[in-house]
Z-matrix of the N, CA and C atoms (Angstrom, degrees):
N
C 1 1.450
C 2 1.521 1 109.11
N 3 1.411 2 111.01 1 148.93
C 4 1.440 3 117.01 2 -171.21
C 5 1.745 4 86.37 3 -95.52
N 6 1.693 5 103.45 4 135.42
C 7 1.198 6 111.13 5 -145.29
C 8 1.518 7 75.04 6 -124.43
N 9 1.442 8 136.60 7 -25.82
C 10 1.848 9 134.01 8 170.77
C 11 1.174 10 107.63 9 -75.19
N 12 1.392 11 109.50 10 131.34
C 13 1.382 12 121.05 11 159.14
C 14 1.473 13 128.74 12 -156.58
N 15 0.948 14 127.92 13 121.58
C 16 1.446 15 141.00 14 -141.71
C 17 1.634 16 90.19 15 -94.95
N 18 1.866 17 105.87 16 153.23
C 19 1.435 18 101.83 17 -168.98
C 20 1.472 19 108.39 18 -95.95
N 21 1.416 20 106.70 19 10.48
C 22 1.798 21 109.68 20 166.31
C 23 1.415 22 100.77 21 -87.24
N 24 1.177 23 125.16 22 -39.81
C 25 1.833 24 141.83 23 -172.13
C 26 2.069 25 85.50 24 -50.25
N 27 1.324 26 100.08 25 -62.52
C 28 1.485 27 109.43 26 -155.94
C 29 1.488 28 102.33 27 -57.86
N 30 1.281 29 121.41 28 -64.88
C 31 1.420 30 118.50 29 165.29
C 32 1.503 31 128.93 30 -37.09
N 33 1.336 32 110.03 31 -30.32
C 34 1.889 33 103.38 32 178.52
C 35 2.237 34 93.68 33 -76.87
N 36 0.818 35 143.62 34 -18.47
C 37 1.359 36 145.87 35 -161.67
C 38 1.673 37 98.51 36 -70.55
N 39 0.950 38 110.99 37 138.04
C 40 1.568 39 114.88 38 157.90
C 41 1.445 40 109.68 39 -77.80
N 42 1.598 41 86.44 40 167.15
C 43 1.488 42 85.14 41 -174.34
C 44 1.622 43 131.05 42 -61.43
N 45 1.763 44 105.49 43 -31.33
C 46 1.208 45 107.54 44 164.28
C 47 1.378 46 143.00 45 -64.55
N 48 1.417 47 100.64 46 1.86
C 49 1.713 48 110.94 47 -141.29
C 50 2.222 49 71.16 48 -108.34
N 51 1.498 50 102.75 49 -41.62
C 52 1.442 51 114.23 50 173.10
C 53 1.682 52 119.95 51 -57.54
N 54 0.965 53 120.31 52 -7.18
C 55 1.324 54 129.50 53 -155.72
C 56 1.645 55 108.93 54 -114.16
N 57 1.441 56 98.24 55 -38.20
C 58 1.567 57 118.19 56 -175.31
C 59 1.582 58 94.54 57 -89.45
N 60 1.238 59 121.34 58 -36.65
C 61 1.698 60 124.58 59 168.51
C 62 1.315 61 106.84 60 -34.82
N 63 1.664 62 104.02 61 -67.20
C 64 1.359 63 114.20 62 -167.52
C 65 1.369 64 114.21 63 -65.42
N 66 1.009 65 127.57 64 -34.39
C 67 1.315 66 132.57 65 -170.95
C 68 1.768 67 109.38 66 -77.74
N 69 1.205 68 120.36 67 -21.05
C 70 0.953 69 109.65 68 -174.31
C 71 1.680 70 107.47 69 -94.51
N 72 1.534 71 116.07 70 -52.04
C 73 1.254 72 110.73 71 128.61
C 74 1.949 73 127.61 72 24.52
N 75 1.313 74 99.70 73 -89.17
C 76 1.383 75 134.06 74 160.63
C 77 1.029 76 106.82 75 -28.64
N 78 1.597 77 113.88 76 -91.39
C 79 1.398 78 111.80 77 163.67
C 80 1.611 79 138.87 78 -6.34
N 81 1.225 80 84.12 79 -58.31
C 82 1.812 81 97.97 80 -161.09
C 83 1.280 82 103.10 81 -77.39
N 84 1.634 83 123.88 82 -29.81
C 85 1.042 84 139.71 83 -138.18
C 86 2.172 85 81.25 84 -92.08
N 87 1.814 86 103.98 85 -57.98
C 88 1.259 87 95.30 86 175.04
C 89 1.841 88 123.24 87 -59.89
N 90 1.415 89 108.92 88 -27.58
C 91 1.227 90 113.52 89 -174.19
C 92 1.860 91 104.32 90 -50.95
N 93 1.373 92 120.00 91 -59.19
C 94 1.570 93 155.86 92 178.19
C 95 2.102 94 94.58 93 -30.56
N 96 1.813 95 102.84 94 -49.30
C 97 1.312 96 106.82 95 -140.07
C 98 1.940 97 77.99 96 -80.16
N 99 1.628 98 113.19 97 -29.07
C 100 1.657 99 104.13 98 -161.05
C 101 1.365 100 109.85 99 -85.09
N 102 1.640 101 112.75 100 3.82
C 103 1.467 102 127.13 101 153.32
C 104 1.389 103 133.01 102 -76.92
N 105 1.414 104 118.28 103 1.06
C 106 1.382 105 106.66 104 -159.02
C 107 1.711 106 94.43 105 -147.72
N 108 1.213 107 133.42 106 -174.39
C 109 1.399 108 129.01 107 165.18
C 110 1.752 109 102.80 108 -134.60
N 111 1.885 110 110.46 109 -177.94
C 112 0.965 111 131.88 110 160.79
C 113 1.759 112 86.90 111 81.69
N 114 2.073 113 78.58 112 -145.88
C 115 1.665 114 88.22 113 177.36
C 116 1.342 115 110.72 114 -49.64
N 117 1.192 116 120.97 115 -62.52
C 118 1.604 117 132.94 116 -144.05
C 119 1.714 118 98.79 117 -49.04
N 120 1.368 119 103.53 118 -45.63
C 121 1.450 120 114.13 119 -179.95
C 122 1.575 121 106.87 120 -53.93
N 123 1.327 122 128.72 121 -74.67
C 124 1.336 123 145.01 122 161.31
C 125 1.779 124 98.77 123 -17.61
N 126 1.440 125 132.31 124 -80.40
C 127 1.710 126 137.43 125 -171.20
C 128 1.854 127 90.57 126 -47.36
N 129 1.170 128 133.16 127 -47.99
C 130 1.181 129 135.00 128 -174.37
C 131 1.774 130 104.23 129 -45.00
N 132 1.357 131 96.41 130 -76.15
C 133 1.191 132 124.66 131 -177.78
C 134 1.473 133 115.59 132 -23.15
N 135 1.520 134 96.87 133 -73.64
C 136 1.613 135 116.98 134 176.30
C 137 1.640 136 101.14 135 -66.57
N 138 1.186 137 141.29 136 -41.01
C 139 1.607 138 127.77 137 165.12
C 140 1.270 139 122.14 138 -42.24
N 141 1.430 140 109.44 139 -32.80
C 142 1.537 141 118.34 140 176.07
C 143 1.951 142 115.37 141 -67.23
N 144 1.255 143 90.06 142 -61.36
C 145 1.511 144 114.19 143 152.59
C 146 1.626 145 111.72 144 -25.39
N 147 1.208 146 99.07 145 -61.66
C 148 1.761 147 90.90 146 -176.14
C 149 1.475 148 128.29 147 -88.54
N 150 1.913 149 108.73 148 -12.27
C 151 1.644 150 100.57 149 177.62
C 152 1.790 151 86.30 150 -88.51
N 153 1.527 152 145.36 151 -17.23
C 154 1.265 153 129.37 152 -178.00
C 155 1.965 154 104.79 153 -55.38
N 156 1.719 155 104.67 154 -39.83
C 157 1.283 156 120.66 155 -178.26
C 158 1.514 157 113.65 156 -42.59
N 159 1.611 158 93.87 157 -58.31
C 160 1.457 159 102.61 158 -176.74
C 161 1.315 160 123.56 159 -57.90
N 162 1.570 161 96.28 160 -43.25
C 163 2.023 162 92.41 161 176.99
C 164 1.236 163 117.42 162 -72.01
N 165 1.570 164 125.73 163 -29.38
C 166 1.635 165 124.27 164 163.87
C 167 1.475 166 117.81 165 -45.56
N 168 1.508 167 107.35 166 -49.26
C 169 1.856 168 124.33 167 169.12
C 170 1.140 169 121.63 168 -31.19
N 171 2.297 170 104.57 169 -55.32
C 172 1.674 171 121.78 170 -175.50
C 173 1.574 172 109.40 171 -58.85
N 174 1.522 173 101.99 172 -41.01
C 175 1.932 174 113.26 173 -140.32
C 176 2.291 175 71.57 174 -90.11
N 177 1.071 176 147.75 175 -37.85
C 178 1.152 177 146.68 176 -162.50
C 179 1.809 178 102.57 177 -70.88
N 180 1.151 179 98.63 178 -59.06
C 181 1.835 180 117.53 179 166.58
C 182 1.194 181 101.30 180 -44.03
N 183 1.130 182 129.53 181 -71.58
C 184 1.627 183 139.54 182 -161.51
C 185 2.013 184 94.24 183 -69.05
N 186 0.790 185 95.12 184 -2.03
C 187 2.013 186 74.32 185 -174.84
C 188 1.741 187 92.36 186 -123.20
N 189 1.148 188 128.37 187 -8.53
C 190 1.437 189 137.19 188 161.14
C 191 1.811 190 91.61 189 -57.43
N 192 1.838 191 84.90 190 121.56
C 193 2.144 192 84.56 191 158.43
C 194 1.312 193 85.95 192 -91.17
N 195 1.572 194 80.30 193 150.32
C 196 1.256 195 160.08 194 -157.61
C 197 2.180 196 107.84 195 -54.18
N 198 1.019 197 137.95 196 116.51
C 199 1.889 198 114.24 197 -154.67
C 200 1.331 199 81.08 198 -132.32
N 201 1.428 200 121.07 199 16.31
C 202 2.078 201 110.44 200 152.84
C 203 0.755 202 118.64 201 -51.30
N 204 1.510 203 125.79 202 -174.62
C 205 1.492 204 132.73 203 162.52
C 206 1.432 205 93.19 204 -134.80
Protein backbone atom coordinates (compact mmCIF):
# COMPACT_ATOMS: atom_id res chain seq x y z
CA UNK A 1 0.00 0.00 0.00
CA UNK A 2 1.05 3.48 -0.93
CA UNK A 3 1.56 4.69 2.52
CA UNK A 4 2.37 8.83 0.97
CA UNK A 5 -0.16 11.01 0.60
CA UNK A 6 -0.15 14.56 0.24
CA UNK A 7 -3.01 16.75 1.86
CA UNK A 8 -3.94 18.23 -1.66
CA UNK A 9 -3.91 14.30 -2.93
CA UNK A 10 -6.39 13.75 0.17
CA UNK A 11 -8.76 16.48 -0.64
CA UNK A 12 -9.25 15.63 -4.49
CA UNK A 13 -10.64 11.86 -3.05
CA UNK A 14 -14.24 11.38 -2.54
CA UNK A 15 -15.50 10.53 0.32
CA UNK A 16 -15.56 6.88 -0.40
CA UNK A 17 -12.35 6.60 -2.02
CA UNK A 18 -11.45 8.35 1.84
CA UNK A 19 -13.11 5.78 3.72
CA UNK A 20 -11.55 2.71 1.98
CA UNK A 21 -8.10 4.78 2.66
CA UNK A 22 -8.86 4.63 6.14
CA UNK A 23 -9.88 1.38 6.44
CA UNK A 24 -7.21 -0.09 4.88
CA UNK A 25 -4.93 1.97 6.83
CA UNK A 26 -6.70 0.17 9.78
CA UNK A 27 -5.90 -2.87 8.60
CA UNK A 28 -2.33 -2.65 8.27
CA UNK A 29 -2.10 -0.67 11.20
CA UNK A 30 -3.85 -3.91 13.13
CA UNK A 31 -1.88 -6.32 10.95
CA UNK A 32 1.70 -4.28 12.37
CA UNK A 33 0.12 -4.45 16.15
CA UNK A 34 -0.25 -8.78 15.81
CA UNK A 35 3.50 -8.51 14.91
CA UNK A 36 4.99 -6.93 17.67
CA UNK A 37 4.28 -6.97 21.61
CA UNK A 38 4.00 -4.68 24.77
CA UNK A 39 3.42 -1.00 24.11
CA UNK A 40 4.33 -0.95 20.52
CA UNK A 41 1.64 -3.61 20.03
CA UNK A 42 -0.99 -1.61 22.17
CA UNK A 43 0.05 2.26 19.88
CA UNK A 44 -0.61 -0.19 16.88
CA UNK A 45 -3.70 -1.36 18.14
CA UNK A 46 -5.26 1.92 19.18
CA UNK A 47 -3.94 3.48 15.59
CA UNK A 48 -6.09 0.97 14.09
CA UNK A 49 -8.83 2.04 16.41
CA UNK A 50 -8.56 5.53 15.28
CA UNK A 51 -8.30 5.44 11.25
CA UNK A 52 -11.63 2.79 11.76
CA UNK A 53 -12.86 6.20 13.79
CA UNK A 54 -12.12 8.32 11.02
CA UNK A 55 -13.93 6.41 8.31
CA UNK A 56 -17.11 6.00 10.65
CA UNK A 57 -16.66 10.14 11.07
CA UNK A 58 -16.46 10.43 6.80
CA UNK A 59 -19.45 7.79 5.98
CA UNK A 60 -21.52 9.79 9.27
CA UNK A 61 -20.64 13.39 7.58
CA UNK A 62 -21.53 12.16 4.23
CA UNK A 63 -25.11 10.83 5.31
CA UNK A 64 -25.70 14.25 7.33
CA UNK A 65 -28.09 16.51 4.81
CA UNK A 66 -26.45 18.67 3.40
CA UNK A 67 -26.47 22.80 5.46
CA UNK A 68 -25.16 24.58 1.97
CA UNK A 69 -26.98 26.88 0.24
Amino acid sequence: MDHHLEPDEWAELTPAERVRRCRAMASEAQRFSSGTEGEIRNIYFALSLNWLALASEIERAESEPSTKS
